[in-house]
Biotite code that builds the C-alpha atoms (Angstrom):
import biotite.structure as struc

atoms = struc.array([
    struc.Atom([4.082, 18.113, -32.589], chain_id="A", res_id=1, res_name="UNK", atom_name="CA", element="C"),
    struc.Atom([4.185, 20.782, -34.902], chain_id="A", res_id=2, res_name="UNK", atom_name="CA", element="C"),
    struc.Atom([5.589, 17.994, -37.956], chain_id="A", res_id=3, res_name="UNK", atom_name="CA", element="C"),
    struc.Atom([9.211, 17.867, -35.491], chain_id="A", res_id=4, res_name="UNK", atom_name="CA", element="C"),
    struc.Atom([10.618, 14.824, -34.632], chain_id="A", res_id=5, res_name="UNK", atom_name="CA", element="C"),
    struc.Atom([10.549, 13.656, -31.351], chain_id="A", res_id=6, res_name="UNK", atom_name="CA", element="C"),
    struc.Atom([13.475, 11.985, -29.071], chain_id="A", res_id=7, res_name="UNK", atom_name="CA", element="C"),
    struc.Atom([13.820, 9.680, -26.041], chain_id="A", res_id=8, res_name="UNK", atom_name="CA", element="C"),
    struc.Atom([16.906, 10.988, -24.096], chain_id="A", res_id=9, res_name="UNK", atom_name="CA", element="C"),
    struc.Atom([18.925, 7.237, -23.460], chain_id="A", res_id=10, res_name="UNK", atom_name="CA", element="C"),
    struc.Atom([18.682, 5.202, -20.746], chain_id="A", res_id=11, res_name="UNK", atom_name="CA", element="C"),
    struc.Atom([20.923, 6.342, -17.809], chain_id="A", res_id=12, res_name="UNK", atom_name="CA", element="C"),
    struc.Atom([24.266, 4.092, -16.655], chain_id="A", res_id=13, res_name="UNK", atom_name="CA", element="C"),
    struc.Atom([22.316, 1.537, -14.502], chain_id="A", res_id=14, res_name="UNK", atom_name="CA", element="C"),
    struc.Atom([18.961, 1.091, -13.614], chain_id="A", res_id=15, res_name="UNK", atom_name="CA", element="C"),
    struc.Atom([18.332, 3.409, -10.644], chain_id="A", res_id=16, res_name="UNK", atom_name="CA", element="C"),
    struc.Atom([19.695, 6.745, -12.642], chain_id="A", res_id=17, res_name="UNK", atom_name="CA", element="C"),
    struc.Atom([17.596, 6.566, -15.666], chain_id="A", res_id=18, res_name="UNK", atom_name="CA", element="C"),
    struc.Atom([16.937, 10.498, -17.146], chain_id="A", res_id=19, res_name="UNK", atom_name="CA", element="C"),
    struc.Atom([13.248, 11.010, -15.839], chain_id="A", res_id=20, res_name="UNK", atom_name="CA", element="C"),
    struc.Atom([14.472, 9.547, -11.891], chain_id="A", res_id=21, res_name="UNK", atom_name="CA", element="C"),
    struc.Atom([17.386, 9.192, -9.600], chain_id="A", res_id=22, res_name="UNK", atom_name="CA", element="C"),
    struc.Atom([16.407, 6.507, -6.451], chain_id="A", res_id=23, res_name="UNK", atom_name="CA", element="C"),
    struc.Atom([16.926, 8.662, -3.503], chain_id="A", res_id=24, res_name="UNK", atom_name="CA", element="C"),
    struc.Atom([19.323, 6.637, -0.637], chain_id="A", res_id=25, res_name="UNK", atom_name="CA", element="C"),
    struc.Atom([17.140, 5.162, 1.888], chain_id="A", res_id=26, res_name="UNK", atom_name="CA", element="C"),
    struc.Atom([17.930, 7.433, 4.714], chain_id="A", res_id=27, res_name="UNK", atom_name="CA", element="C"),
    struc.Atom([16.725, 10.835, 2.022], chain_id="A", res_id=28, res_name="UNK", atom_name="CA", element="C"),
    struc.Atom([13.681, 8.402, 1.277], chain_id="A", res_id=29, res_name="UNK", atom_name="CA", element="C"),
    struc.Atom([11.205, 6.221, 2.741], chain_id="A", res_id=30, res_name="UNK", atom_name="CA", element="C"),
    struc.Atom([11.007, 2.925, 0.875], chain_id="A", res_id=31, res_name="UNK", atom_name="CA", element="C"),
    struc.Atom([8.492, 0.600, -0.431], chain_id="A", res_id=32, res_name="UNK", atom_name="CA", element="C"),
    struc.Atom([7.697, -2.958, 0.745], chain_id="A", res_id=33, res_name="UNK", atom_name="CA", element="C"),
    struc.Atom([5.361, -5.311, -1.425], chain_id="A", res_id=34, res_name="UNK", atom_name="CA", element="C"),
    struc.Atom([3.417, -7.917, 0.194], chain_id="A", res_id=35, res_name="UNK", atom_name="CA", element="C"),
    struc.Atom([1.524, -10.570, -0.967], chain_id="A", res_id=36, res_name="UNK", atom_name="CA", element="C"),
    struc.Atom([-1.073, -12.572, 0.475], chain_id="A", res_id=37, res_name="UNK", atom_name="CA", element="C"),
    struc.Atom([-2.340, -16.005, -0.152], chain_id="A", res_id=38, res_name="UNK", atom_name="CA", element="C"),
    struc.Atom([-5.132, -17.336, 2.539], chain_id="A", res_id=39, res_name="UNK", atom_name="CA", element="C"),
    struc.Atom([-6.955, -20.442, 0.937], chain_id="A", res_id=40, res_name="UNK", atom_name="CA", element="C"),
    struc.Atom([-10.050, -21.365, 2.948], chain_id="A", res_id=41, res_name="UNK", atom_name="CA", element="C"),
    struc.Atom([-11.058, -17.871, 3.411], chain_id="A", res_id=42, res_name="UNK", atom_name="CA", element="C"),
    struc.Atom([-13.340, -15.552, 1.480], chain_id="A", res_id=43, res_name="UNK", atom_name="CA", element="C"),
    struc.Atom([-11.497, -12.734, -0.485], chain_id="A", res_id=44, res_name="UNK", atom_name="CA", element="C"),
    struc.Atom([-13.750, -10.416, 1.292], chain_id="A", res_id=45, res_name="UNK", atom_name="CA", element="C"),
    struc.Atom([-12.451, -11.545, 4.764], chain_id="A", res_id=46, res_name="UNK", atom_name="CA", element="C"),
    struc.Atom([-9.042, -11.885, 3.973], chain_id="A", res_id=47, res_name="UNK", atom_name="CA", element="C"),
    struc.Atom([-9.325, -8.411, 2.358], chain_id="A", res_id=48, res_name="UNK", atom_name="CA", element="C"),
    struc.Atom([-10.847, -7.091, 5.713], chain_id="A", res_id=49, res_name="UNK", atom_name="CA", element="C"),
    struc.Atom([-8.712, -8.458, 8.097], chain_id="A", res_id=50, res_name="UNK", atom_name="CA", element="C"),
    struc.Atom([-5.159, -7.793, 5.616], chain_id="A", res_id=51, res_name="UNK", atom_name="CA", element="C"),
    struc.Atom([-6.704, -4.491, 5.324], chain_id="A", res_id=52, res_name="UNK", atom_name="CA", element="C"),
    struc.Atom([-7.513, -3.900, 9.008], chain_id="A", res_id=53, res_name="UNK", atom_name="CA", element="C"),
    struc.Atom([-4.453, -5.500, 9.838], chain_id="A", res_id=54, res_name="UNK", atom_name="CA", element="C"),
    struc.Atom([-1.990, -2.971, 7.604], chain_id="A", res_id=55, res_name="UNK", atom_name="CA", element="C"),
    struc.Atom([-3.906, -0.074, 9.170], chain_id="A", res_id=56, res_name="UNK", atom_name="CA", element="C"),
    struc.Atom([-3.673, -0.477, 12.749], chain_id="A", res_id=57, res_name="UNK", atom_name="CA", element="C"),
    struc.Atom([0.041, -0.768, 12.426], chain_id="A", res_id=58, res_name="UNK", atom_name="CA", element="C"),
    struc.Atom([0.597, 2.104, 10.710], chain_id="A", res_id=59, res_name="UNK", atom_name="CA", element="C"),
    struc.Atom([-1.273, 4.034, 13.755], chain_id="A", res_id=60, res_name="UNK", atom_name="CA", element="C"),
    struc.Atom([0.950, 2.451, 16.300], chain_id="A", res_id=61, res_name="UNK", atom_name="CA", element="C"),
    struc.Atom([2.456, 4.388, 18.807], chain_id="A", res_id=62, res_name="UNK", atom_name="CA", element="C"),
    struc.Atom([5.675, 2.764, 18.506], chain_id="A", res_id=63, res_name="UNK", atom_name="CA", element="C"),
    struc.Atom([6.538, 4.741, 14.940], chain_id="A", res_id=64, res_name="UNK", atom_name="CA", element="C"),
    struc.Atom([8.553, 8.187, 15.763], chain_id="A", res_id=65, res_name="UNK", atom_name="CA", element="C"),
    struc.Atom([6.361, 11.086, 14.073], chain_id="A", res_id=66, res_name="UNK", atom_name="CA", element="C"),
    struc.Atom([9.559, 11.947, 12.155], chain_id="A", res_id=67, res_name="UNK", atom_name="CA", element="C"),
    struc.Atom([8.834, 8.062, 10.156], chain_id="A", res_id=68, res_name="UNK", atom_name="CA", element="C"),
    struc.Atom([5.230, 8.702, 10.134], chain_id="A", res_id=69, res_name="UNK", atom_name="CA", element="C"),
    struc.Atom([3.949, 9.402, 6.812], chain_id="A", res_id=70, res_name="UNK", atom_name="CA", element="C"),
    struc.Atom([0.342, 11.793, 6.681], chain_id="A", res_id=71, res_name="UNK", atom_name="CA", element="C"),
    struc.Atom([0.048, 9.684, 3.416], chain_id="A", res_id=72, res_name="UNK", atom_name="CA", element="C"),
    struc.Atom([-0.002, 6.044, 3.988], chain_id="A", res_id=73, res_name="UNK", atom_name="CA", element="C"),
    struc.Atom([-1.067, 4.558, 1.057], chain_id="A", res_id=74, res_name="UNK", atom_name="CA", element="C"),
    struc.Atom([-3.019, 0.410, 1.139], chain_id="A", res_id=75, res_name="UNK", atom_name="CA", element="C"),
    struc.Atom([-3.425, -0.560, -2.726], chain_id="A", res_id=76, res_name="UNK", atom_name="CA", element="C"),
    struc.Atom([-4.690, -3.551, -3.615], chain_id="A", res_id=77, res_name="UNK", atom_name="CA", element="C"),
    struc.Atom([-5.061, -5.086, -6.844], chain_id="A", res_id=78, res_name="UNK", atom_name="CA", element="C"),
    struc.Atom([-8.568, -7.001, -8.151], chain_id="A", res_id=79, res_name="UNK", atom_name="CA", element="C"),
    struc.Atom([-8.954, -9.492, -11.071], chain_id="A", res_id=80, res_name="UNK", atom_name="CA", element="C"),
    struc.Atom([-12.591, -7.939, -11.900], chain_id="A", res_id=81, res_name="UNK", atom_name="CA", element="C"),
    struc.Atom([-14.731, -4.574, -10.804], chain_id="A", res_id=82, res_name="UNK", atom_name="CA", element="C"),
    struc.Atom([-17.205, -6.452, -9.356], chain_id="A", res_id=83, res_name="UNK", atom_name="CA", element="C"),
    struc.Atom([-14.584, -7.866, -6.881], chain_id="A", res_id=84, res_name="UNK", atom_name="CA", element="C"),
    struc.Atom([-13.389, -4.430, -6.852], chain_id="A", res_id=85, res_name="UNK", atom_name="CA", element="C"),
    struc.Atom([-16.704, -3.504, -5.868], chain_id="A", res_id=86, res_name="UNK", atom_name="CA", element="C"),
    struc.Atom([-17.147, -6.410, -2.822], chain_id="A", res_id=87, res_name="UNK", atom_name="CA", element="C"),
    struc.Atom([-13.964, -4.953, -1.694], chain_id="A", res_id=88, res_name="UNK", atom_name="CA", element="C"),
    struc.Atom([-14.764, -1.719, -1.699], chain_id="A", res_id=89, res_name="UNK", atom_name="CA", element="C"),
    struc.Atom([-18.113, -1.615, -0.076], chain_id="A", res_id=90, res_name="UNK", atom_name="CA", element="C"),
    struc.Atom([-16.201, -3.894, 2.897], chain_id="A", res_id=91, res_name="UNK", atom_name="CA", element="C"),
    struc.Atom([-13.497, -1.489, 3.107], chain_id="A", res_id=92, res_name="UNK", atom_name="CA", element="C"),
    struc.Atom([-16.475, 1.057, 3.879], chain_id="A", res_id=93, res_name="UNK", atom_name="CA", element="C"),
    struc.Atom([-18.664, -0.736, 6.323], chain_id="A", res_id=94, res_name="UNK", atom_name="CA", element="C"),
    struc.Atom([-16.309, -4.117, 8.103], chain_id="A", res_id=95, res_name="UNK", atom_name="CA", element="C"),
    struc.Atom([-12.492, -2.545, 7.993], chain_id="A", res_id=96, res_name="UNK", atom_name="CA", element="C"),
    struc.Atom([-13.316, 0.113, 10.695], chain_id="A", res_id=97, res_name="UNK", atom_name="CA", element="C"),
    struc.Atom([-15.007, -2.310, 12.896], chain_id="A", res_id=98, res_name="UNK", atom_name="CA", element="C"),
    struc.Atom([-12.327, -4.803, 12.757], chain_id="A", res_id=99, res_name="UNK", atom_name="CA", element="C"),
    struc.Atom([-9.545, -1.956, 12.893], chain_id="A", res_id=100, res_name="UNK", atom_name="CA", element="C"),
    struc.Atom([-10.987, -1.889, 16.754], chain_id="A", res_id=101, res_name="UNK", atom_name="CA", element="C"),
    struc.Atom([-11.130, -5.616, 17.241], chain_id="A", res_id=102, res_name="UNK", atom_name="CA", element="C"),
    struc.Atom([-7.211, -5.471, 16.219], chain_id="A", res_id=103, res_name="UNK", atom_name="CA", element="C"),
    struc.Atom([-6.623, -2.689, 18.398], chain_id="A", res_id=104, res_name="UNK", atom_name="CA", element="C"),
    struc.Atom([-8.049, -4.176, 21.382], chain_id="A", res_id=105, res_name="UNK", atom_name="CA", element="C"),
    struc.Atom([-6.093, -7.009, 20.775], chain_id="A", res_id=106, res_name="UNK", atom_name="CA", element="C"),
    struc.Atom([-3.306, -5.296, 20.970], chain_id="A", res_id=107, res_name="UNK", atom_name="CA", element="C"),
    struc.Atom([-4.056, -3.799, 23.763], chain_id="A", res_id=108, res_name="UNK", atom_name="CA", element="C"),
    struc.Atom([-5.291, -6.985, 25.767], chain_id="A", res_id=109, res_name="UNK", atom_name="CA", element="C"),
    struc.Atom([-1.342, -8.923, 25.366], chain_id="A", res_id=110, res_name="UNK", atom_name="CA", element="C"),
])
């Protein structure tokens, strides 16, 4: 900018203290978990639904203390193509609510 040169601060000591981040310790900060799914003989729209419906429900259950309960639960999914994208997210709209109640009354039932 402005015809200046421009510098990258180095990398930190290790890998969790680089200059832009610091990992906060697990009891400061929630952590992450990764899952991945693999369901051959199903559609990806119903294994979407039901993964999705699934992920949901738990993260409403009663059994989390408030204090662990995050306002912001984030699902992200990744898609190969925007039209599968697209499937996805027009089931997401219309079947993951309806089988967010089939799961809860499941749980409910035993």
């Amino acid at each position: 900018m402005f015809a200046r040169g421009a510098t990258v601060p180095p990398p930190g000591v290790d890998a969790s203290d680089s200059f832009f981040a610091v990992d906060a310790p697990h009891d400061v900060k929630g952590t992450r978990k990764y899952v991945g799914v693999m369901a051959p003989g199903t559609s990806h729209a119903t294994l979407t639904v039901r993964t999705y419906a699934a992920l949901l429900q738990a993260g409403a259950s009663p059994e989390i203390p408030d204090e662990v309960r995050d306002a912001y639960w984030t699902l992200l999914g990744y898609f190969n193509s925007l039209r599968v994208l697209g499937a996805a997210y027009i089931a997401t709209i219309d079947d993951v609510r309806d089988r967010i109640k089939v799961v809860s009354n499941r749980l409910l039932q035993g």
